[in-house]
C-alpha positions in Angstrom: 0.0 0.0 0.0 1.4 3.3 -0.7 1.9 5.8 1.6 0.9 8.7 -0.6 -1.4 11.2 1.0 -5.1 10.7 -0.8 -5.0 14.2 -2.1 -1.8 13.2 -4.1 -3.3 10.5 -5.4 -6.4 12.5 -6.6 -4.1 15.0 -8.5 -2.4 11.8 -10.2 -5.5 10.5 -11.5 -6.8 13.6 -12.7 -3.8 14.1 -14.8 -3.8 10.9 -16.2 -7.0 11.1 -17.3 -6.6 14.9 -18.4 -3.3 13.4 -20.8 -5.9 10.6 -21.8 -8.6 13.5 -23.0 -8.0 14.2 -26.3 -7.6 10.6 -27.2 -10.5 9.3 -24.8 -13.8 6.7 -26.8 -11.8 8.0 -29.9 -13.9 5.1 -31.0 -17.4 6.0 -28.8 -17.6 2.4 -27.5 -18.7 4.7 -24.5 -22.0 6.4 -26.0 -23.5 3.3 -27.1 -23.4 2.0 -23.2 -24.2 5.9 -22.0 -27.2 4.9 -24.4 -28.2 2.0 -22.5 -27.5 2.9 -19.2 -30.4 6.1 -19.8 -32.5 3.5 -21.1 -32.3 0.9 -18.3 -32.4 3.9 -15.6 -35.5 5.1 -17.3 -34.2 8.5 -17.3 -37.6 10.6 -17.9 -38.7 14.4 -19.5 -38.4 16.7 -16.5 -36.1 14.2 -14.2 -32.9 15.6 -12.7 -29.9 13.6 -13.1 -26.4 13.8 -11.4 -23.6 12.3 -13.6 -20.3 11.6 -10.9 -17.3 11.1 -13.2 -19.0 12.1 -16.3 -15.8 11.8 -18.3 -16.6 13.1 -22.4 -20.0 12.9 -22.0 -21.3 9.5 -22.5 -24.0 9.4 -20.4 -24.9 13.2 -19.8 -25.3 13.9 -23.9 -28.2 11.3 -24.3 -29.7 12.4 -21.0 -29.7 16.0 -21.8 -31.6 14.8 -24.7 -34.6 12.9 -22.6 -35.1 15.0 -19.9 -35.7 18.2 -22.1 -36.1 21.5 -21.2 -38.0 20.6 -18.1 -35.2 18.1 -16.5 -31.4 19.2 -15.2 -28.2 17.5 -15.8 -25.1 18.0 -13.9 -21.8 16.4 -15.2 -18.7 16.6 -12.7 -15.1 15.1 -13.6 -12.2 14.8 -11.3 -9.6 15.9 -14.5 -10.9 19.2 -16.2 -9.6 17.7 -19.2 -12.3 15.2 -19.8 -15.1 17.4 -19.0 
């Protein structure tokens, strides 16, 4: 186990993922499952939905879509990059 402090470790992974960014789904394996994950959640027009580690979008894009303009989506990242 290492003995880095936690905050340390948070700044590692967000810069990982911040190089990772530009290159990240390059392929967008991701939005087909953000897809499915709306659909099995039964995400609604007017819900509000909180994507944790939202990453490029996946899963907030097709949300923003079915909730409309009555529903909010929030998408947070640890690595600025991604978001």
């Amino acid at each position: 186990m290492s003995n880095e402090s936690p905050d340390g470790r948070k700044a590692q992974v967000a810069a990982m993922f911040g190089r990772l960014a530009p290159e990240y789904d390059f392929a967008g394996c991701f939005r087909h499952f953000g897809q499915r994950l709306v659909d099995v959640a039964e995400v609604a027009p007017g819900h509000r939905v909180l994507d944790v580690a939202c990453g490029r979008g996946a899963v907030v894009f097709p949300t923003v879509e079915r909730v409309g303009t009555n529903g909010q989506v929030e998408g947070i990242d640890l690595s600025e990059g991604m978001v």
